[in-house]
py3Dmol code that shows the C-alpha trace and the ligand (Angstrom):
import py3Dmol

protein = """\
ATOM      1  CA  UNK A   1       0.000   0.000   0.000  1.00  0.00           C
ATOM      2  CA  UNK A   2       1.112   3.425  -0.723  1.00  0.00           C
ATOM      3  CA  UNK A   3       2.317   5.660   2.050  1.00  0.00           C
ATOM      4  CA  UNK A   4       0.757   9.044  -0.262  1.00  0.00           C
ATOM      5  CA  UNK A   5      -1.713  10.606   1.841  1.00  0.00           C
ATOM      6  CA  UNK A   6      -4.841   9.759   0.204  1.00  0.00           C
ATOM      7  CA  UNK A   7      -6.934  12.875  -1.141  1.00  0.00           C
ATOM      8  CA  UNK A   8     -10.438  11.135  -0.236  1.00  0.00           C
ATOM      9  CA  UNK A   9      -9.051  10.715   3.554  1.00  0.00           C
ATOM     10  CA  UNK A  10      -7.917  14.845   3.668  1.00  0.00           C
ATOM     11  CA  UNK A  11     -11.280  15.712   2.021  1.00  0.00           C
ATOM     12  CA  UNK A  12     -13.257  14.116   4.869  1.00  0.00           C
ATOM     13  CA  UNK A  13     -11.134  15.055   7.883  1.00  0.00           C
ATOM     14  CA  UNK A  14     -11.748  18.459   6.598  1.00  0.00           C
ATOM     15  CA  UNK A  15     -15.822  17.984   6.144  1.00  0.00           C
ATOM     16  CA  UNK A  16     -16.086  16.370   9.519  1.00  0.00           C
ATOM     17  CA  UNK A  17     -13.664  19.321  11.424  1.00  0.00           C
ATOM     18  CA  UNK A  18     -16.447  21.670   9.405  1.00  0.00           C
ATOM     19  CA  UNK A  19     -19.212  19.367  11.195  1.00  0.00           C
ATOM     20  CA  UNK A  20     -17.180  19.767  14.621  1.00  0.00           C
ATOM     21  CA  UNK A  21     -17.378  23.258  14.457  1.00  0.00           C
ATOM     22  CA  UNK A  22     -20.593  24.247  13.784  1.00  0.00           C
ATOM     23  CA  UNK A  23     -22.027  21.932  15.973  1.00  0.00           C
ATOM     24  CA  UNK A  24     -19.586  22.725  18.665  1.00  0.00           C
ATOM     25  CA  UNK A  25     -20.267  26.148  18.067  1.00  0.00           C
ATOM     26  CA  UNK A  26     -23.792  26.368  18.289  1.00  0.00           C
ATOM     27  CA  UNK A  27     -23.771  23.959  21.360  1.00  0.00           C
ATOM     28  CA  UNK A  28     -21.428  27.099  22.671  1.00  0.00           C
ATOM     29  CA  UNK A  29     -24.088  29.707  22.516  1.00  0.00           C
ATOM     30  CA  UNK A  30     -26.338  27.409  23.364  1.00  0.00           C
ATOM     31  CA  UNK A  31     -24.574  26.806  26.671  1.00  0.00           C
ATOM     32  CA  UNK A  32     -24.225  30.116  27.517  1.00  0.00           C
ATOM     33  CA  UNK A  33     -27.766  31.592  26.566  1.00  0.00           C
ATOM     34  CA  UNK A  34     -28.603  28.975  29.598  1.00  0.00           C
ATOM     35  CA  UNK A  35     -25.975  30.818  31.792  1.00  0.00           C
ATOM     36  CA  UNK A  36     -23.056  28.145  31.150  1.00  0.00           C
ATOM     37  CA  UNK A  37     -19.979  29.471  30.787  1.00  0.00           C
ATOM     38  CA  UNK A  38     -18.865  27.675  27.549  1.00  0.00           C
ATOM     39  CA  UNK A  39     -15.999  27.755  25.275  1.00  0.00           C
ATOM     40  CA  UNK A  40     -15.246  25.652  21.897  1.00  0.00           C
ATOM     41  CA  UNK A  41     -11.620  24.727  21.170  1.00  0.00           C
ATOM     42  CA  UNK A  42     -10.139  22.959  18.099  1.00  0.00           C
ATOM     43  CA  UNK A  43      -7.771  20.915  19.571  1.00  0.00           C
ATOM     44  CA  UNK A  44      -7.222  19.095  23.403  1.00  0.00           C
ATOM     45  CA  UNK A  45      -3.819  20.815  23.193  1.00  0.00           C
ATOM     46  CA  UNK A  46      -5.452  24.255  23.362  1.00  0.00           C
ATOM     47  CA  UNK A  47      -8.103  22.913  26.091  1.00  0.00           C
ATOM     48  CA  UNK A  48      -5.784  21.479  28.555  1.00  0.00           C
ATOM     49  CA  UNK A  49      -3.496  24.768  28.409  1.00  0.00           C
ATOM     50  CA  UNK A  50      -6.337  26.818  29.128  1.00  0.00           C
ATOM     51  CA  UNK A  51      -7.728  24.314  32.298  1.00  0.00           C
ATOM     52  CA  UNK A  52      -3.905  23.919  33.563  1.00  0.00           C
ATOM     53  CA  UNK A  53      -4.664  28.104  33.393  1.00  0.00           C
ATOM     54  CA  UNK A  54      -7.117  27.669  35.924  1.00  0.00           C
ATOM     55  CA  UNK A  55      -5.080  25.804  38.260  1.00  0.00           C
ATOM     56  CA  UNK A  56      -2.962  27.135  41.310  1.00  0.00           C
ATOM     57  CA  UNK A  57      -1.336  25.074  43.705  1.00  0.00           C
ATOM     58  CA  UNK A  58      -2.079  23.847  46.544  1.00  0.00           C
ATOM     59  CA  UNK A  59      -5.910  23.437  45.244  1.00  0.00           C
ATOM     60  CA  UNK A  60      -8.020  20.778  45.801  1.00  0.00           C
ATOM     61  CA  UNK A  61      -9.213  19.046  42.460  1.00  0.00           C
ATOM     62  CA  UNK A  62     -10.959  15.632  42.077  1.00  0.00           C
ATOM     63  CA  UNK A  63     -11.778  13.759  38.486  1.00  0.00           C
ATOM     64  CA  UNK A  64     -15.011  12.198  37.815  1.00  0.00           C
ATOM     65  CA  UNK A  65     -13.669   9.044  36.233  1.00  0.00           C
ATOM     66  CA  UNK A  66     -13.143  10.807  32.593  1.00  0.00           C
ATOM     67  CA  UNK A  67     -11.606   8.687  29.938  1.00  0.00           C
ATOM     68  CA  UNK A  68     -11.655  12.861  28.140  1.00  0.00           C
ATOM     69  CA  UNK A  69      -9.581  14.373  30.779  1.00  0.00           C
ATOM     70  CA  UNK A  70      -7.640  11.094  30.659  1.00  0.00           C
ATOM     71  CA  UNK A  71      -7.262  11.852  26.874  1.00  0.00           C
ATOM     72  CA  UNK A  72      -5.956  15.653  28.050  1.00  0.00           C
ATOM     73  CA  UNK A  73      -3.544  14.425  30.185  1.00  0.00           C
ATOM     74  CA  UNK A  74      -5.322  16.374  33.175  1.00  0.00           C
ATOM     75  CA  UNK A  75      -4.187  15.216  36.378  1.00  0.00           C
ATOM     76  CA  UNK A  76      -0.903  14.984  35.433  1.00  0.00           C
ATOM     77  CA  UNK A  77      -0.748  18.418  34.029  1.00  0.00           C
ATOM     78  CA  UNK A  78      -2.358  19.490  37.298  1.00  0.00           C
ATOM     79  CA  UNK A  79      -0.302  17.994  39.748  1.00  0.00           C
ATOM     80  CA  UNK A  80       2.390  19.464  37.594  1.00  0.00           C
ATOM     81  CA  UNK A  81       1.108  23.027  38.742  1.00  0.00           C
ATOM     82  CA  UNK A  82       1.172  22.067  42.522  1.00  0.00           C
ATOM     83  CA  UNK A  83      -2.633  20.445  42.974  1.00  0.00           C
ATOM     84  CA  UNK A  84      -3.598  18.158  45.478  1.00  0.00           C
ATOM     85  CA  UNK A  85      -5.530  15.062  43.820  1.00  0.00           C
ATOM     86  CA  UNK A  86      -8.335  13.599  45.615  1.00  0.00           C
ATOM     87  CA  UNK A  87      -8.525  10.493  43.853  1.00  0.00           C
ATOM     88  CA  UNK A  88     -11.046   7.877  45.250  1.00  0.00           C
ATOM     89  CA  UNK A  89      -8.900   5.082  42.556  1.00  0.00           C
ATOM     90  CA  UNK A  90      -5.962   5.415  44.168  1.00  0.00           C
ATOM     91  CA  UNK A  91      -4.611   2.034  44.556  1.00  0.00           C
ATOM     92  CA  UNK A  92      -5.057   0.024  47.979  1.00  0.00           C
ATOM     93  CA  UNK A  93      -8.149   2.073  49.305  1.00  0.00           C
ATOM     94  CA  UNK A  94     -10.237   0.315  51.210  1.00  0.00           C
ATOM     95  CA  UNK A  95     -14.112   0.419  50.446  1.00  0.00           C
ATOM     96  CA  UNK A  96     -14.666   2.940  53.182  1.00  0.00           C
ATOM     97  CA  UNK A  97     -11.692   4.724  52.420  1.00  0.00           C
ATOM     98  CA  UNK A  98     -12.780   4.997  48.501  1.00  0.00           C
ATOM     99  CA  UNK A  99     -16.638   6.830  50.047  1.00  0.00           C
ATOM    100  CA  UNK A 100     -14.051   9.373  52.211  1.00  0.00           C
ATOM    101  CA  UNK A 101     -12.331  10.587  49.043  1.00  0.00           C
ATOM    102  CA  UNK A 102     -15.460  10.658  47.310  1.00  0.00           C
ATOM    103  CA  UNK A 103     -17.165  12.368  50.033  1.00  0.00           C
ATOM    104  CA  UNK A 104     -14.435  15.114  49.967  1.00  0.00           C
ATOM    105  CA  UNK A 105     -14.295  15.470  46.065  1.00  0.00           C
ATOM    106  CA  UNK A 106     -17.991  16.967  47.079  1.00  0.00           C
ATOM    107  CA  UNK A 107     -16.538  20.089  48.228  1.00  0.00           C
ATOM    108  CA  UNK A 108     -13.161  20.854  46.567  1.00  0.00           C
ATOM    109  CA  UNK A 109     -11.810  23.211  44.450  1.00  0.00           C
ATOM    110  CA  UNK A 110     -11.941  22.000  40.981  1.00  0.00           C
ATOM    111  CA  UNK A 111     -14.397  19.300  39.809  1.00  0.00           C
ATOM    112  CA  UNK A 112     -13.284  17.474  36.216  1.00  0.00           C
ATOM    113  CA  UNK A 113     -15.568  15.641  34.721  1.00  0.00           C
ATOM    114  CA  UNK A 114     -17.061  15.101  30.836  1.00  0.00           C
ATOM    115  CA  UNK A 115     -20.895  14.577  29.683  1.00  0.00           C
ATOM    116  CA  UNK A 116     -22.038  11.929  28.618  1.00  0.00           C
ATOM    117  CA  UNK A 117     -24.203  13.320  26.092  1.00  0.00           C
ATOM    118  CA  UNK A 118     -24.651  17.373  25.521  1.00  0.00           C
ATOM    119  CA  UNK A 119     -27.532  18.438  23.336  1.00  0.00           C
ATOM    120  CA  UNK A 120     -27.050  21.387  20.619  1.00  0.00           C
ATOM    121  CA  UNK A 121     -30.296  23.115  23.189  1.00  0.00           C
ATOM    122  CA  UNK A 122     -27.298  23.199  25.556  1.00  0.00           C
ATOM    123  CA  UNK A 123     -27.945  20.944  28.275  1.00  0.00           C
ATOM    124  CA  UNK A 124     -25.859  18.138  29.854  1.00  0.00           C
ATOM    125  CA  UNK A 125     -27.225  14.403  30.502  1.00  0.00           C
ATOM    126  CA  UNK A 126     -25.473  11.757  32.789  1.00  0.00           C
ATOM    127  CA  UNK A 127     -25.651   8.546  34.185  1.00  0.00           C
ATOM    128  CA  UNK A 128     -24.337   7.569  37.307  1.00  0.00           C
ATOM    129  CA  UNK A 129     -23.257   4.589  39.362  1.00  0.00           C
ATOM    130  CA  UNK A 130     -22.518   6.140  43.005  1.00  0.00           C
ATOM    131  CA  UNK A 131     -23.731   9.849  42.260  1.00  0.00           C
ATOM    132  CA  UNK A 132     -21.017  11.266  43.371  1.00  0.00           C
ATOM    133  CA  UNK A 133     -20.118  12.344  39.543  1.00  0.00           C
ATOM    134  CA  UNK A 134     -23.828  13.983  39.656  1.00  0.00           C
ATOM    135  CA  UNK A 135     -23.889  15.156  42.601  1.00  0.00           C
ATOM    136  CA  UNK A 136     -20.566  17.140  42.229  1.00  0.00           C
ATOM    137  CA  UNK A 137     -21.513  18.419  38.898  1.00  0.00           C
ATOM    138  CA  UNK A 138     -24.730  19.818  40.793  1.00  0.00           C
ATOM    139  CA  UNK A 139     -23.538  21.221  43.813  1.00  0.00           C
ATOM    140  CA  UNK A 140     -20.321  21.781  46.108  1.00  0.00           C
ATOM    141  CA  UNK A 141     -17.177  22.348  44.298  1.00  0.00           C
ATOM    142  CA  UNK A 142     -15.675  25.588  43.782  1.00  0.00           C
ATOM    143  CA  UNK A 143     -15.422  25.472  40.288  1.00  0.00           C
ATOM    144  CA  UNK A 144     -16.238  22.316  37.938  1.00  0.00           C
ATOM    145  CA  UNK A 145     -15.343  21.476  34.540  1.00  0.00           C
ATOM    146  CA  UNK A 146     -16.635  19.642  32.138  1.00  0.00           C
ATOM    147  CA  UNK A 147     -14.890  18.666  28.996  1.00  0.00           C
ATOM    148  CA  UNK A 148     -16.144  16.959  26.017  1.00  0.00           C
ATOM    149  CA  UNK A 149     -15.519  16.174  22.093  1.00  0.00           C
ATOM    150  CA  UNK A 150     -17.843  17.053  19.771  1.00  0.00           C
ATOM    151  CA  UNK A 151     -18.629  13.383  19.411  1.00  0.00           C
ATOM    152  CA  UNK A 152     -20.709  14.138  22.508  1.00  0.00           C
ATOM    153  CA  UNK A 153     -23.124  16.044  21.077  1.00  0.00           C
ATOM    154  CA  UNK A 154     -26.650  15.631  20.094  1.00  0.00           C
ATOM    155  CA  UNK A 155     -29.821  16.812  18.601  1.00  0.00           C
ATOM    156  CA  UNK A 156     -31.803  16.638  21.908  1.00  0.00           C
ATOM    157  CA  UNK A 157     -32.960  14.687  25.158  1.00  0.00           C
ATOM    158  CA  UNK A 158     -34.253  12.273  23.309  1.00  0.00           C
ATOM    159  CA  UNK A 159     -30.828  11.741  21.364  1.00  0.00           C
ATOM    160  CA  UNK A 160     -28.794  12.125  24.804  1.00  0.00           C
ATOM    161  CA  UNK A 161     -30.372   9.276  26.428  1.00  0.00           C
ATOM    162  CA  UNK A 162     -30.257   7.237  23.430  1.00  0.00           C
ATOM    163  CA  UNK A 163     -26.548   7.780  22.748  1.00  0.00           C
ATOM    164  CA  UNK A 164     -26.056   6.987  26.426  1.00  0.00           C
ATOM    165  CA  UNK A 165     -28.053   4.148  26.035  1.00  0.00           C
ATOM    166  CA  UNK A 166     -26.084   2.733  22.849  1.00  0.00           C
ATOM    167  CA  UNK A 167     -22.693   4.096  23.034  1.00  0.00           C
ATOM    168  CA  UNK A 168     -21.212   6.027  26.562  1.00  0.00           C
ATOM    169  CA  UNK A 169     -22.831   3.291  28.950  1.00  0.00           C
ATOM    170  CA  UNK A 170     -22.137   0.019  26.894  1.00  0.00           C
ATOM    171  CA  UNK A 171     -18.785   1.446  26.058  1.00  0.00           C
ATOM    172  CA  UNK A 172     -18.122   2.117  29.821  1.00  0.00           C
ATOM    173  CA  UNK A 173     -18.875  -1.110  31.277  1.00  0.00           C
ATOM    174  CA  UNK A 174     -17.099  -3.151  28.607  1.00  0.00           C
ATOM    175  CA  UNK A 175     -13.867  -0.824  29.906  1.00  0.00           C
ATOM    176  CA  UNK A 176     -15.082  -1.528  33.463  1.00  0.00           C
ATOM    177  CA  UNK A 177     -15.158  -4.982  32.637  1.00  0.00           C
ATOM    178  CA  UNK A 178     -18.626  -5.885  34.086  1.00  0.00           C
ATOM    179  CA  UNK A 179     -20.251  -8.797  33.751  1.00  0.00           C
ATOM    180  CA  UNK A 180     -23.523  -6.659  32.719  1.00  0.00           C
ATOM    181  CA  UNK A 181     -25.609  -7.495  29.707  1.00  0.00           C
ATOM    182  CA  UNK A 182     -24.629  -4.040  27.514  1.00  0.00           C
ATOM    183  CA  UNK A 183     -20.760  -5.251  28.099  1.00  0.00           C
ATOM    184  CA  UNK A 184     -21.545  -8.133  25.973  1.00  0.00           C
ATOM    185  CA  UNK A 185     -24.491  -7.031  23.256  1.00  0.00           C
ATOM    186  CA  UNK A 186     -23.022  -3.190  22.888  1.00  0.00           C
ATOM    187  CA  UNK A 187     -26.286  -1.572  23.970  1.00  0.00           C
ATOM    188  CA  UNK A 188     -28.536  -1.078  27.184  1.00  0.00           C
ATOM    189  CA  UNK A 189     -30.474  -4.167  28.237  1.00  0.00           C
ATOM    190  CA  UNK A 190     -31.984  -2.601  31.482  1.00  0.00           C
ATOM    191  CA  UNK A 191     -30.510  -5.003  33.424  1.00  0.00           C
ATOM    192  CA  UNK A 192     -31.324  -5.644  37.515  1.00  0.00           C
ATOM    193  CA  UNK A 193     -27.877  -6.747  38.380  1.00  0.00           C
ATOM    194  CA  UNK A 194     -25.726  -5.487  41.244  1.00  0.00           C
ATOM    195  CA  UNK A 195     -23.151  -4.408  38.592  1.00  0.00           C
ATOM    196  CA  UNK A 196     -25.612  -2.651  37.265  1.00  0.00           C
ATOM    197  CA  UNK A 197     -23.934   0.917  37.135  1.00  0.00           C
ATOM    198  CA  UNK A 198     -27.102   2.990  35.751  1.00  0.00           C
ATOM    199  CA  UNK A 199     -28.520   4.097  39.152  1.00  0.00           C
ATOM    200  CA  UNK A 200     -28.712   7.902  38.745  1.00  0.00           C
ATOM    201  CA  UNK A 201     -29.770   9.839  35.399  1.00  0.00           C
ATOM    202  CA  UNK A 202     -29.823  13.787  35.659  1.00  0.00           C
ATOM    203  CA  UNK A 203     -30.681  16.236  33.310  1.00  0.00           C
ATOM    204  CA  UNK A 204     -28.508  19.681  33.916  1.00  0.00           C
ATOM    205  CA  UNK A 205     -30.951  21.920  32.056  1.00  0.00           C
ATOM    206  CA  UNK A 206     -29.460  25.367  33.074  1.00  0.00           C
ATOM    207  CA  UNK A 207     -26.725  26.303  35.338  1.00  0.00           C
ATOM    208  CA  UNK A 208     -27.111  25.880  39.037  1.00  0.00           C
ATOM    209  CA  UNK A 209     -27.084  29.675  40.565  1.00  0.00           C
ATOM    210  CA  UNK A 210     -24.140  30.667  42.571  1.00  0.00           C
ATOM    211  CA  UNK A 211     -21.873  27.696  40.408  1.00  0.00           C
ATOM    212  CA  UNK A 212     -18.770  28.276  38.676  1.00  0.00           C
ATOM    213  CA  UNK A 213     -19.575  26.207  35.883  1.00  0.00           C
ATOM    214  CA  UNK A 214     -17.515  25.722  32.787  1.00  0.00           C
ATOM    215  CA  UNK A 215     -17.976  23.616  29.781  1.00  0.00           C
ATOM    216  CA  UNK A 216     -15.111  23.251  27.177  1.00  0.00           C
ATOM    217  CA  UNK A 217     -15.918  21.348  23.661  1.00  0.00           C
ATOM    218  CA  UNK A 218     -13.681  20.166  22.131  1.00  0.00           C
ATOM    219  CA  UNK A 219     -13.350  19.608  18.081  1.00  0.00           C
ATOM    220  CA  UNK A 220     -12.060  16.245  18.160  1.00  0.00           C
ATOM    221  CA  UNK A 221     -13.772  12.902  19.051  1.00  0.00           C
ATOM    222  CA  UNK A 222     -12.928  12.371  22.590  1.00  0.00           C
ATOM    223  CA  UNK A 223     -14.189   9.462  25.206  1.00  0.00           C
ATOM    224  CA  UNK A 224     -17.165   7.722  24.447  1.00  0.00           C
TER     225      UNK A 224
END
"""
ligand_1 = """\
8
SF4
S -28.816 -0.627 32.758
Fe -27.474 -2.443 32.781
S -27.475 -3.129 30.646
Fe -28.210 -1.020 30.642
S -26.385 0.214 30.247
Fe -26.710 0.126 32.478
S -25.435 -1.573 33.174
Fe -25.689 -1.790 30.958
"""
view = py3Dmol.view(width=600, height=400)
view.addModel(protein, "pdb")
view.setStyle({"model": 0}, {"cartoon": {"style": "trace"}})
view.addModel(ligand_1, "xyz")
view.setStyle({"model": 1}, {"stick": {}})
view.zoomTo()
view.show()
């Protein structure tokens, strides 16, 4: 095979960063008519420069299990800049020890997290095991963040809970390695089980008052 770079291949990379973009835009000032405050960014380069930005040391700032900030290289650009990580997967915790940490992320300084789905109305949609994700991105930390590709974004509600139904959740627990039933047929079978990690679904419509809430997208397909 040929090691030219093949014209067809340029051609769509450049339709689909066109897609990114207006999508990403438009999910922007979406975001911020409902009092988010939003920013688009072409590349996870430019993203994690401006978050790192945001960081001082000596700061408190938990992760909410995102393969995206993962992707950014987040917590170790952080603790680069002097953070403290409150990381409730830190290896050798004990059960109780993991619901301390998570109990603390609750009230830190930075939250990071992603979306599992973000609709072009502007408004976030999640799934959660524990909560404490949720719960964080609703109330408590100084300052959260959410980051997400453009591959996050949908047409509406009814879109967000179907993508998280057929891609972020199945996706998730295969990584997770559950024995649930999406892990093995690739899309939600409601299961009962005690693996089940589905437990809590909320629906950030605007931005909670008094939050410092920021949402960077991102024009690359990030996390799943
Ligand atoms: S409810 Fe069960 S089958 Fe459906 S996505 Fe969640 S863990 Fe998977």
């Amino acid at each position: 095979m040929s090691s030219e770079i093949n014209p067809t291949d340029t051609f769509v990379n450049e339709m689909n960063i066109w897609h990114g973009q207006t999508l990403g835009l438009k999910t922007v000032e979406a975001l911020r008519k409902n009092r988010f405050d939003a920013a688009f960014f072409e590349t996870r380069v430019e993203t994690a420069n401006a978050i790192t930005e945001m960081i001082s040391a000596g700061m408190k700032v938990a992760f909410g299990g995102s393969q995206t900030a993962k992707q950014l290289n987040l917590q170790q650009l952080v603790t680069a800049k002097g953070a403290i990580i409150l990381d409730h997967n830190a290896p050798g915790l004990s059960d109780e020890q993991k619901m301390e940490v998570m109990r603390q992320q609750q009230i830190c300084d930075v939250f990071i997290c992603s979306s599992n789905a973000i609709s072009l109305q502007g408004e976030l949609f999640n799934i959660d095991g524990y909560g404490n994700r949720v719960a964080a991105m609703s109330f408590g930390p100084r300052k959260v963040i959410v980051v997400a590709g453009t591959n996050k974004i949908v047409a509406d509600e009814e879109a967000a809970w179907q993508r998280i139904r057929t891609i972020a959740a199945p996706i998730n627990f295969k990584r997770l390695n559950r024995p649930n039933p999406c892990a093995k047929y690739g899309v939600c079978m409601n299961c009962n089980l005690p693996s089940r990690g589905c437990n809590v679904y909320v629906a950030t419509k605007r931005k909670p008052p008094m939050m410092d809430f920021h949402v960077f997208i991102i024009n690359e397909s990030l996390g799943f």
